[in-house]
KEMARNU-472333 format. One record per residue: residue number from 1; residue in one letter; x, y, z of N, C-alpha, C in turn. Coordinates in steps of 0.1 Angstrom, whole numbers. Example, Ala and Ser with C-alpha at 12.3 -4.5 7.8 and 13.67 -1.06 7.14 Angstrom:
// KEMARNU-472333
+-----+----+-------+-------+-------+-------+-------+-------+-------+-------+-------+
:   i : aa :  n.c1 :  n.c2 :  n.c3 : ca.c1 : ca.c2 : ca.c3 :  c.c1 :  c.c2 :  c.c3 :
+-----+----+-------+-------+-------+-------+-------+-------+-------+-------+-------+
:   1 :  A :   132 :   -57 :    78 :   123 :   -45 :    78 :   132 :   -33 :    78 :
:   2 :  S :   128 :   -22 :    71 :   137 :   -11 :    71 :   129 :     0 :    79 :
+-----+----+-------+-------+-------+-------+-------+-------+-------+-------+-------+
***
This chain:
// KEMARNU-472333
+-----+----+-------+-------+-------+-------+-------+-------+-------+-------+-------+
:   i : aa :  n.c1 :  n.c2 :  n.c3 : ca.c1 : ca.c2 : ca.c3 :  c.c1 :  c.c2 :  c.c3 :
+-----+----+-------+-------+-------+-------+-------+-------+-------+-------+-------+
:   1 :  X :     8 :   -12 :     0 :     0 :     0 :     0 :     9 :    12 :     0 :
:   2 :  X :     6 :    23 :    -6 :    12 :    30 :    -8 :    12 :    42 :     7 :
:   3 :  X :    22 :    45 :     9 :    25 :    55 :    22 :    31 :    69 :    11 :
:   4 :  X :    28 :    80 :    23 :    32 :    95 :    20 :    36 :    98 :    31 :
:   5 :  X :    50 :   104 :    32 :    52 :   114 :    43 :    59 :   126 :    43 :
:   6 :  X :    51 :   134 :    51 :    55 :   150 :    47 :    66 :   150 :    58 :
:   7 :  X :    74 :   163 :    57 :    83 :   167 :    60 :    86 :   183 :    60 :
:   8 :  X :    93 :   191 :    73 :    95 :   205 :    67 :    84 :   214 :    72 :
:   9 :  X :    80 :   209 :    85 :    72 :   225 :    90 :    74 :   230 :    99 :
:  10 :  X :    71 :   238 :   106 :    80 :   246 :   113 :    71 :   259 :   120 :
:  11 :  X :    82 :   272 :   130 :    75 :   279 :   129 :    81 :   290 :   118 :
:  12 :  X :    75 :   304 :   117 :    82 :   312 :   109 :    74 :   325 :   113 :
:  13 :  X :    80 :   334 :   110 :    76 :   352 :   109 :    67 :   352 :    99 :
:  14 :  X :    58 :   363 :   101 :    51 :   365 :    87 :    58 :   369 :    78 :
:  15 :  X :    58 :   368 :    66 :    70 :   371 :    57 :    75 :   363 :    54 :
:  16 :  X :    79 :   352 :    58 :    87 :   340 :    60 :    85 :   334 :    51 :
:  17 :  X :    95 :   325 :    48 :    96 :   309 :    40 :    96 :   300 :    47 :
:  18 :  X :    89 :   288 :    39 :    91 :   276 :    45 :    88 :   264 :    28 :
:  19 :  X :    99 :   253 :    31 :    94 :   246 :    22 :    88 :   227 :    27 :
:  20 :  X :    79 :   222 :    22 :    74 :   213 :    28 :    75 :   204 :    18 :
:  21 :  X :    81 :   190 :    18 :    81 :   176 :    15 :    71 :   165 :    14 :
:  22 :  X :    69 :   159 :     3 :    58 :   149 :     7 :    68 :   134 :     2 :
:  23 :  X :    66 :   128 :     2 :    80 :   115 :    -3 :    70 :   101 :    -3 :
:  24 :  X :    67 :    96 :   -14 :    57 :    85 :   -16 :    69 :    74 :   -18 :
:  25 :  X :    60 :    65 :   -11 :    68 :    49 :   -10 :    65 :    45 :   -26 :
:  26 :  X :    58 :    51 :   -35 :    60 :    43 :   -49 :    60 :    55 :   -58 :
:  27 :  X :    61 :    45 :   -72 :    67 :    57 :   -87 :    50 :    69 :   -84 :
:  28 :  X :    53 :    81 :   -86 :    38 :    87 :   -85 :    37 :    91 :  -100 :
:  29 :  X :    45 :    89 :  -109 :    45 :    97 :  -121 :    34 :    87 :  -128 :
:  30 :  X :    25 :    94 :  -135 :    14 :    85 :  -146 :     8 :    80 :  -136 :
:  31 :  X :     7 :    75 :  -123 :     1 :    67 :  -109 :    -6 :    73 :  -101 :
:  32 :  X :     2 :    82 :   -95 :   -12 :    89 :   -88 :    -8 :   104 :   -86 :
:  33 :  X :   -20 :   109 :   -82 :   -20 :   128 :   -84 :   -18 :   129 :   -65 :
:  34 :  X :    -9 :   140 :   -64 :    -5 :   146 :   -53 :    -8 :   157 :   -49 :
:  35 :  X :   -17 :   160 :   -35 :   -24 :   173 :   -32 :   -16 :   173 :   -18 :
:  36 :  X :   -20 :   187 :   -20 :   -16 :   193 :    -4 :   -27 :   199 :     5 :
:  37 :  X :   -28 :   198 :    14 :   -42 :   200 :    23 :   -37 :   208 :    33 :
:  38 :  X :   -43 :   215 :    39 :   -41 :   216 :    57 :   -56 :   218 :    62 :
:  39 :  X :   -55 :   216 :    78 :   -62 :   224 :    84 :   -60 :   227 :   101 :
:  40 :  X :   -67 :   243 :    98 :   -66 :   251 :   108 :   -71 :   249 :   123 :
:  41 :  X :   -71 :   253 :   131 :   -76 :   247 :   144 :   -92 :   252 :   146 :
:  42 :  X :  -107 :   243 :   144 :  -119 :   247 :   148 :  -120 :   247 :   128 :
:  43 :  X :  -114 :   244 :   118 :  -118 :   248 :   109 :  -117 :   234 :    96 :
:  44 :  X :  -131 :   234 :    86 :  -122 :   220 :    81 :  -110 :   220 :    73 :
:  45 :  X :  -107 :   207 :    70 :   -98 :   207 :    63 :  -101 :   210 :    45 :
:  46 :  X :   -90 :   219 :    39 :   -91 :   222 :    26 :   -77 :   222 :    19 :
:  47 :  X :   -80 :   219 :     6 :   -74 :   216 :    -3 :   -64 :   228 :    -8 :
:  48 :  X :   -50 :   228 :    -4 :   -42 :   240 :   -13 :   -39 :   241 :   -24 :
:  49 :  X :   -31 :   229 :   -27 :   -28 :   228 :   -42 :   -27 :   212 :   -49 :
:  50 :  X :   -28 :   206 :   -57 :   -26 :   197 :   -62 :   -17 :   195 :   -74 :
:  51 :  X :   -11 :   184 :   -80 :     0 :   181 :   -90 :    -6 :   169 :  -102 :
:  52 :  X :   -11 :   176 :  -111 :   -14 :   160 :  -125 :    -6 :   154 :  -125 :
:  53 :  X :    -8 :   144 :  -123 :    -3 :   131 :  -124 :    10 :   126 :  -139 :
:  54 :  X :    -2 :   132 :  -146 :     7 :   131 :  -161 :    15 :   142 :  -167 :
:  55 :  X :    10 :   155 :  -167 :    20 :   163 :  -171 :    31 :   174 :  -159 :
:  56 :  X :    22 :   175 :  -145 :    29 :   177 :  -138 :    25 :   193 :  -136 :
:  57 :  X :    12 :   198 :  -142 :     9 :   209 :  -139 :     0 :   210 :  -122 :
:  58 :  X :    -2 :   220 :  -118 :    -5 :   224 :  -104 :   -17 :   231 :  -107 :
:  59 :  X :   -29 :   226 :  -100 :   -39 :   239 :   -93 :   -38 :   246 :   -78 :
:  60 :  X :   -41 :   260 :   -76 :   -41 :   263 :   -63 :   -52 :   271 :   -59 :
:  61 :  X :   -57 :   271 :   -44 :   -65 :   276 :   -36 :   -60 :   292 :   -41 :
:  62 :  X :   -71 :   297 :   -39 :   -68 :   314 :   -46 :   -59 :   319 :   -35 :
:  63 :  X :   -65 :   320 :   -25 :   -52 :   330 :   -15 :   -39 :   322 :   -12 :
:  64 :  X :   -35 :   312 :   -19 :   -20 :   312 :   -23 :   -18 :   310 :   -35 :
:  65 :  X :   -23 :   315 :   -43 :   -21 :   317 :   -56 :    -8 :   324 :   -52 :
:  66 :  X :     6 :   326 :   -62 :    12 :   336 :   -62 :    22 :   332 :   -51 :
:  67 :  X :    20 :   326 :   -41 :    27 :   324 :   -29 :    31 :   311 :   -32 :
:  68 :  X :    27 :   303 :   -35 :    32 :   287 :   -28 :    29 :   281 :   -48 :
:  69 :  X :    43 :   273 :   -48 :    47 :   269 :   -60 :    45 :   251 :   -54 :
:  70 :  X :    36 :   243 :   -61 :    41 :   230 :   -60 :    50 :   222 :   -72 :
:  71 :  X :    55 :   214 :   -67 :    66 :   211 :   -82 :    70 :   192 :   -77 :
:  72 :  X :    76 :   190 :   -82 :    74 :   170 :   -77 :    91 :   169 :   -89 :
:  73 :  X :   101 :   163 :   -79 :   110 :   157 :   -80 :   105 :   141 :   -84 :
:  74 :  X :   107 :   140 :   -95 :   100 :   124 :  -106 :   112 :   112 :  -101 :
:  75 :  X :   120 :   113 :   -95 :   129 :   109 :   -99 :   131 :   103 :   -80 :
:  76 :  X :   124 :   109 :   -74 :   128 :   112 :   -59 :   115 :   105 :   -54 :
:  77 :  X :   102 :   102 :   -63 :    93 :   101 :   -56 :    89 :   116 :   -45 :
:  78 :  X :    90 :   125 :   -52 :    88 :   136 :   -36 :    79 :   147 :   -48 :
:  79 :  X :    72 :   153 :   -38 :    69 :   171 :   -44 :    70 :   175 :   -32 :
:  80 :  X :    73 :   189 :   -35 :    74 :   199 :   -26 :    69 :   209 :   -28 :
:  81 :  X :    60 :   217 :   -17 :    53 :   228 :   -19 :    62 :   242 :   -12 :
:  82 :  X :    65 :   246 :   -20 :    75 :   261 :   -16 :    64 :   269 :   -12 :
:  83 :  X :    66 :   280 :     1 :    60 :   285 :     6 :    64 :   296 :    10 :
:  84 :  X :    61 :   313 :     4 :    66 :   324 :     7 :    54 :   335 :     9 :
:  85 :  X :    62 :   341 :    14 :    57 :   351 :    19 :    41 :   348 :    31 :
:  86 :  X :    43 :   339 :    37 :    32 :   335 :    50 :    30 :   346 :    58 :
:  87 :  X :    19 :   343 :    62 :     9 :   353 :    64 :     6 :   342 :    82 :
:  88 :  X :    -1 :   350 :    90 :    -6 :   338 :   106 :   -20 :   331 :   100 :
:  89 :  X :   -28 :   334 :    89 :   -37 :   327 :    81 :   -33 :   315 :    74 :
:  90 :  X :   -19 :   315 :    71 :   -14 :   299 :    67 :   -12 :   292 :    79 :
:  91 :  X :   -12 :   294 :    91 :   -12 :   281 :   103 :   -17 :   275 :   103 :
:  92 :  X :   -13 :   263 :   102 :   -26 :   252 :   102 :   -15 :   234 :   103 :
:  93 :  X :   -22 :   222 :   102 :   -14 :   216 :    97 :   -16 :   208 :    83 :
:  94 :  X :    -5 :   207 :    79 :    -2 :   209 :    63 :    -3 :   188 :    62 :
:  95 :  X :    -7 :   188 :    54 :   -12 :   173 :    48 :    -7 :   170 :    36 :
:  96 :  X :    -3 :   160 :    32 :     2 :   156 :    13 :    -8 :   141 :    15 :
:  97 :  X :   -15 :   140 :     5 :   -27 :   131 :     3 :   -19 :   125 :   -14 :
:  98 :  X :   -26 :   112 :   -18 :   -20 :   111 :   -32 :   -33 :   101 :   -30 :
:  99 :  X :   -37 :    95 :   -51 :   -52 :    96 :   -54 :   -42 :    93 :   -68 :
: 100 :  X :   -53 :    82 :   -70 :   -55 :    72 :   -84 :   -69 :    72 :   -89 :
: 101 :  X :   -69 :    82 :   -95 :   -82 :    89 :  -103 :   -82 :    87 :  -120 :
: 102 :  X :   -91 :    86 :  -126 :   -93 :    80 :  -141 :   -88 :    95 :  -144 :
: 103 :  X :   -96 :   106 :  -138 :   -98 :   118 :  -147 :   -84 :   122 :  -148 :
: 104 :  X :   -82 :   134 :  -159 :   -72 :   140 :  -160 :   -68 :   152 :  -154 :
: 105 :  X :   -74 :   156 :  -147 :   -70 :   174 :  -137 :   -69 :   166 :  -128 :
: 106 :  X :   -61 :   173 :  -117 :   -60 :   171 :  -101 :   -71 :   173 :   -95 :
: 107 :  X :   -72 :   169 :   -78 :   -86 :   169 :   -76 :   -82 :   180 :   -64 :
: 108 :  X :   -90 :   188 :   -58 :   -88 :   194 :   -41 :   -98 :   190 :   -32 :
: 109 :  X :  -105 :   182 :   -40 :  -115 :   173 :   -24 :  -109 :   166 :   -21 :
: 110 :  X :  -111 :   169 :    -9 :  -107 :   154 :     4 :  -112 :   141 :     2 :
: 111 :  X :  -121 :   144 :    -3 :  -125 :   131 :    -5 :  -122 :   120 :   -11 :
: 112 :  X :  -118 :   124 :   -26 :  -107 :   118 :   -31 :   -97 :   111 :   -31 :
: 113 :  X :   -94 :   115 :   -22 :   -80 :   110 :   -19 :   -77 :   102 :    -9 :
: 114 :  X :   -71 :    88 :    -8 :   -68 :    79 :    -1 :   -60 :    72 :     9 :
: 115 :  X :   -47 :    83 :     1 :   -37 :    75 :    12 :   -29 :    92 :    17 :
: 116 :  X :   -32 :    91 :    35 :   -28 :   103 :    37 :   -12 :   101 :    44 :
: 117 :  X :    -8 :   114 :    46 :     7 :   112 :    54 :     0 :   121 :    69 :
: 118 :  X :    11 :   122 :    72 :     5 :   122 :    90 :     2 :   138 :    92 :
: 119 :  X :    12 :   145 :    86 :     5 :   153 :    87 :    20 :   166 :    94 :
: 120 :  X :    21 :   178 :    92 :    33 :   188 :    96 :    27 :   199 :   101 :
: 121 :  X :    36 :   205 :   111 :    30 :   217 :   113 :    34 :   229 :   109 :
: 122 :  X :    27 :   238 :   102 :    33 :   249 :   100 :    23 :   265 :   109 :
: 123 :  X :    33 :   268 :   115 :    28 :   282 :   126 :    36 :   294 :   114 :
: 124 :  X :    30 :   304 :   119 :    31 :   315 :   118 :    29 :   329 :   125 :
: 125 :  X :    41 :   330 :   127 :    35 :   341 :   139 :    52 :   349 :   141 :
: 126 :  X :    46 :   361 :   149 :    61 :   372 :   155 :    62 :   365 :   167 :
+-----+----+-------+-------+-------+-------+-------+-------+-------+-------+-------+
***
């Protein structure tokens, strides 16, 4: 069965960078699509960004549009979601989910998606 584990959270200033890890126990290329999730304390969980499976393009949640690049080392089994300029509204904890879907776009429902990793924290704050 396939495992995911994230890696790489932390705390940071607003302003700050941080970059987060997801590392699948199998090939993910053409196999399965890789999302990033968090959630906040008292709030659900929601979908940041996701990675196609086949060409390797990204969707993202609007308020990190612009801020947070996801990108996937093919070779590493990993993506990583680069994270700048945070804001205390990105605290939460950060999730990498991966999903063997027929369709061709990435998905950001939770629901979807099957096999989770445990899960990172990322704070934000002075």
């Amino acid at each position: 069965q396939l495992r995911v584990v994230e890696s790489g959270g932390g705390l940071v200033h607003p302003g700050g960078s941080l970059t987060l890890s997801c590392t699948a126990s199998e090939v993910i290329v053409d196999n399965y699509e890789i999302g990033w999730f968090r959630q906040a304390p008292g709030k659900e969980r929601e979908g940041v960004s996701c990675i196609n499976r086949f060409n390797g393009n990204a969707y993202y949640l609007r308020s990190v549009r612009g801020r947070f690049i996801n990108s996937r080392d093919a070779a590493k089994n990993t993506v990583y979601l680069q994270m700048i300029n945070l804001t205390p509204e990105d605290t939460a904890i950060y999730y990498c989910a991966a999903a063997r879907r027929p369709e061709a776009d990435c998905s950001s429902a939770v629901e979807d998606y099957n096999y989770w990793g445990q899960g990172t924290q990322v704070t934000v704050s002075s």
